[in-house]
TORVO-237495 format. One line per 4 residues: number of its first residue (from 1); for each residue x, z, y of C-alpha. Coordinates in steps of 0.5 Angstrom, whole numbers. Each point is the difference from the previous one (the first is absolute). Layout:
N
NUM	X,Z,Y  ... .
***
This chain:
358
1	-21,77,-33  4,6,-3  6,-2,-1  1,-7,3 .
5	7,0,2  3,-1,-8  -2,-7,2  6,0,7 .
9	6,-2,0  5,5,0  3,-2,7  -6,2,2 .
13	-2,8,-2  5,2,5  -2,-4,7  -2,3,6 .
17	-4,-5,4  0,-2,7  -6,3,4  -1,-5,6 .
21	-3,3,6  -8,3,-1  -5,-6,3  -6,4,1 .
25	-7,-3,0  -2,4,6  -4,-2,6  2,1,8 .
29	7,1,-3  7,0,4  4,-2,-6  8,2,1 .
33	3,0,-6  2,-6,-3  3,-4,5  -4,-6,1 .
37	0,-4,6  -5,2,6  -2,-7,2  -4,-5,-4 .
41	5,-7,-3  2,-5,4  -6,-4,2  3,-6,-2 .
45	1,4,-7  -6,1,-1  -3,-8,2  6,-2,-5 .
49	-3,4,-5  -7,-3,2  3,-7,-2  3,3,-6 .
53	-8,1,-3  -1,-6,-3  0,-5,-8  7,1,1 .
57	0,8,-3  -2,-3,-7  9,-3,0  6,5,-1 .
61	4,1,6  7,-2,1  4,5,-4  5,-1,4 .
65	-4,1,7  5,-5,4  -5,0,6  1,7,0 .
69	8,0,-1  1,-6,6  -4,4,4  4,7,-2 .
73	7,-4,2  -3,-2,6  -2,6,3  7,4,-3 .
77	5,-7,1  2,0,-8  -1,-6,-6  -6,1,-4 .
81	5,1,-6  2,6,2  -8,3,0  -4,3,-5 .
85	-8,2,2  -5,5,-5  -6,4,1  2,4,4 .
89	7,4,1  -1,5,-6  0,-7,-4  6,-2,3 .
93	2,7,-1  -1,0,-7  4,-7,-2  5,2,4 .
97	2,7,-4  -1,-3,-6  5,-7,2  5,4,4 .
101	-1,8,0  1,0,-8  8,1,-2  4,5,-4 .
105	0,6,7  -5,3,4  -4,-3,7  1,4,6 .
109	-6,1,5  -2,6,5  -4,6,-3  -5,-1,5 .
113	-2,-7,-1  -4,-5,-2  -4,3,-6  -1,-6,-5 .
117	8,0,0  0,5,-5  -6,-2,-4  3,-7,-1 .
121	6,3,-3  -4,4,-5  -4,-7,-2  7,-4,0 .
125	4,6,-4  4,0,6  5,6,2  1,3,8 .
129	2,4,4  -3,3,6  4,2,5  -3,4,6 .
133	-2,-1,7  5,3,5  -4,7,3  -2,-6,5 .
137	-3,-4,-5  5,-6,2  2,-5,-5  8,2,-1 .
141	3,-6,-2  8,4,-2  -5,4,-5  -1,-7,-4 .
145	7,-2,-1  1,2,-7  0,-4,-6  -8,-3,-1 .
149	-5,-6,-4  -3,-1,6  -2,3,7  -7,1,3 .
153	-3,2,6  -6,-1,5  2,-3,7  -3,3,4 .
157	0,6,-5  -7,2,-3  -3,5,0  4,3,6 .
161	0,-6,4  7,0,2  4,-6,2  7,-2,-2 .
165	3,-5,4  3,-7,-3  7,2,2  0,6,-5 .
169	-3,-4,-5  5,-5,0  6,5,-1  -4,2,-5 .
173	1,-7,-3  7,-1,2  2,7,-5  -6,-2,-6 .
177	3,-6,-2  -2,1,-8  -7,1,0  -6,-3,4 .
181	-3,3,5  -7,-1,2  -3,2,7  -8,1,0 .
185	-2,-2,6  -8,2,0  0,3,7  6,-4,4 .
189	-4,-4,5  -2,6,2  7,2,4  7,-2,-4 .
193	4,-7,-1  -2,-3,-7  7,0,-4  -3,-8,-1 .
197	5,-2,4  6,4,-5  -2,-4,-6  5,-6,1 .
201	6,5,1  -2,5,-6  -1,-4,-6  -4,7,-3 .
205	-4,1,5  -8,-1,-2  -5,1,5  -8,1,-2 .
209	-6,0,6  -7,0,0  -5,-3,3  -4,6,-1 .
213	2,4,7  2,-4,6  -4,-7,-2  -6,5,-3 .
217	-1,-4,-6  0,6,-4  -6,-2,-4  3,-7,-2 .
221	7,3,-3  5,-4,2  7,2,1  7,-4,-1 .
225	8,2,-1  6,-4,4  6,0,-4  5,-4,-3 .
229	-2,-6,-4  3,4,-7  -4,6,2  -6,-4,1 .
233	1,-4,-7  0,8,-3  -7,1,3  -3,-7,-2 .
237	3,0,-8  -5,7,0  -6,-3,4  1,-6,-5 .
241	0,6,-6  -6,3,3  -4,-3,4  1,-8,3 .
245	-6,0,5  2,6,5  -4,-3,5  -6,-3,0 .
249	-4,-5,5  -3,5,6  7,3,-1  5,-5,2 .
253	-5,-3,5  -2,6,3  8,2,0  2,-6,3 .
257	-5,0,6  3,7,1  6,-2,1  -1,-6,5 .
261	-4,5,5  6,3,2  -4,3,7  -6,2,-3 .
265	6,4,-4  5,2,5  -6,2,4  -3,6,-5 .
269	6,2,-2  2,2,7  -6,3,1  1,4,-6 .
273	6,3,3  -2,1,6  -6,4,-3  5,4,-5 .
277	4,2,7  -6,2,3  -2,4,-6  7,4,0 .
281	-1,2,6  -6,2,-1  2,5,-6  6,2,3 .
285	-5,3,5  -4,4,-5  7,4,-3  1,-5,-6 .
289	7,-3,-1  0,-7,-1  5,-4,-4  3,-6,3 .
293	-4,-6,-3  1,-7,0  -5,-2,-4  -8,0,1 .
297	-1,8,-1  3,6,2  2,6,-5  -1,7,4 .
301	-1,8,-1  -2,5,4  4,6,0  -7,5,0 .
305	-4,-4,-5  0,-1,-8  0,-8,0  -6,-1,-6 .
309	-4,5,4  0,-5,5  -1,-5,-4  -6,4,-3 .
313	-2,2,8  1,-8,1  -4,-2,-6  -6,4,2 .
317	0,-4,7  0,-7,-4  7,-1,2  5,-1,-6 .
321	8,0,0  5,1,-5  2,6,-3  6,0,-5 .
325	1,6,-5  8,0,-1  5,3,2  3,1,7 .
329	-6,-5,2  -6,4,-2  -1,2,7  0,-7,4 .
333	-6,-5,1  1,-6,-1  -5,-3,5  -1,-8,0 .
337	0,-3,9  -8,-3,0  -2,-1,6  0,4,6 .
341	-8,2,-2  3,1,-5  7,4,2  -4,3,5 .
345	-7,3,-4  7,3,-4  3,3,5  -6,3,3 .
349	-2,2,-8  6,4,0  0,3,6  -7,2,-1 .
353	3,4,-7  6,3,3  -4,3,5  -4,3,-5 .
357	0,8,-3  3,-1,-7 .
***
């Protein structure tokens, strides 16, 4: 095995992969790390899927998913050309720093972000520049007006949770004109206004979503960008140079049944946050400081408390959360909204700890 990597590509010497968070095999575990859904997929997903099994797996899918893209459009009021679908966001992602994030200056995200971004510009040879979170770790959109390939940036931001609203984005847009910006909206059915609804006006503005959050399909890898019908072409010419069948047949058919059932997903989603309203207070109580979240998860420090022994404290207890060892952030939690077992059995946890002699 010595010496195996005289057989790499050079661009690859130097990569610093992404680390997705921990998915342990532990039995009686409350699993807040990850940001999955707490609640099963529709009903009617799953029946779909159940149709799906059938003779008809040994055939290609549609390389286009058009049922998928007219059910998208449906649901967000755009045409089907102006859609483009990939296994899951990070792939959608991936196509469109290498179509549209790629020129002459660097692309502009926050530091404390979402943390593929940098590993994307190492793969694809991309310069950036982070620019800081304000002390109340706000995305400040004056800080991105200068020169820039590109701009990107979660909204609700990750992992802090933290909320811009659709007025901000667009003065971002009205002052950024040159280059694309790409708002990543893993987390915004959880609290914001989708910039969807700016894709007509702003012809730069590319949108990326997952089914993976608030539709809980994070085990079939679907998620889609709405962009204008040029942007959308530069994604498709780099799906066609990689990969030209994205999706396959339990995808888009699950996907499809997922948008149809509007209720099953306005019913969770707004479980989800009144659970993650409950948990706020809940750890307010215990002393924590909690940021404001529009997402499915909150991002909390305790003022008396070094956060990774929480997390070890917690582990011990069979409850897992987010610990991040970066700087200005490696005294927060992030901590996934389950379900007010979960939330609950989580409080109690912690107020058990914190009473506790060191």
């Amino acid at each position: 095995m010595a010496n195996q990597d005289k057989f790499w590509s050079p661009a690859i010497r130097d990569l610093t992969r992404y680390t997705p968070g921990e998915q342990p095999r532990l039995n009686d575990l409350i699993k807040l790390n990850t940001n999955e859904n707490p609640y099963p997929p529709s009903p009617k997903v799953l029946e779909t899927l159940r149709g799906e099994m059938g003779e008809t797996l040994r055939l290609y899918p549609d390389p286009d998913a058009d049922r998928l893209k007219e059910a998208i459009g449906r649901f967000y009021g755009v045409e089907k050309h102006q859609i483009f679908v990939g296994n899951g966001s990070d792939e959608v992602l991936a196509h469109a720093f290498q179509a549209l994030l790629k020129h002459d200056l660097p692309i502009l995200f926050p530091d404390i972000t979402y943390s593929f971004y940098p590993v994307y510009c190492g793969l694809y040879g991309i310069e950036h520049t982070c620019i800081p979170l304000t002390e109340r770790f706000d995305i400040r959109i004056d800080d991105y007006r200068r020169p820039n390939g590109g701009i990107i940036f979660p909204n609700p931001n990750a992992p802090t949770g933290c909320l811009l609203p659709l007025a901000h984005i667009k003065a971002l847009l009205e002052n950024n004109t040159e280059s694309v910006v790409v708002i990543d909206e893993a987390y915004i059915d959880f609290g914001g206004e989708s910039a969807v609804a700016a894709v007509e006006r702003f012809p730069n503005l590319l949108v990326i979503q997952t089914l993976s959050k608030s539709r809980s399909l994070a085990g079939l890898r679907v998620g889609f960008a709405i962009g204008d019908a040029g942007l959308i072409e530069a994604l498709e010419r780099v799906k066609g140079s990689f990969n030209s069948y994205p999706l396959d047949r339990l995808a888009i058919a699950g996907a499809v049944a997922a948008f149809e059932d509007r209720d099953y997903f306005e019913s969770t989603r707004l479980a989800i946050i009144r659970s993650r309203n409950q948990l706020v207070r809940e750890l307010s109580g215990l002393g924590f400081e909690v940021l404001p979240s529009g997402a499915n998860f909150v991002f909390a420090r305790h003022p008396h408390r070094d956060a990774a022994e929480l997390a070890a404290l917690l582990r011990q207890r069979h409850i897992i959360v987010r610990h991040f060892r970066q700087p200005r952030i490696e005294q927060f939690l992030r901590i996934t909204v389950g379900t007010d077992a979960q939330c609950r059995a989580l409080a109690e946890a912690l107020a058990s700890i914190l009473e506790s002699p060191r």
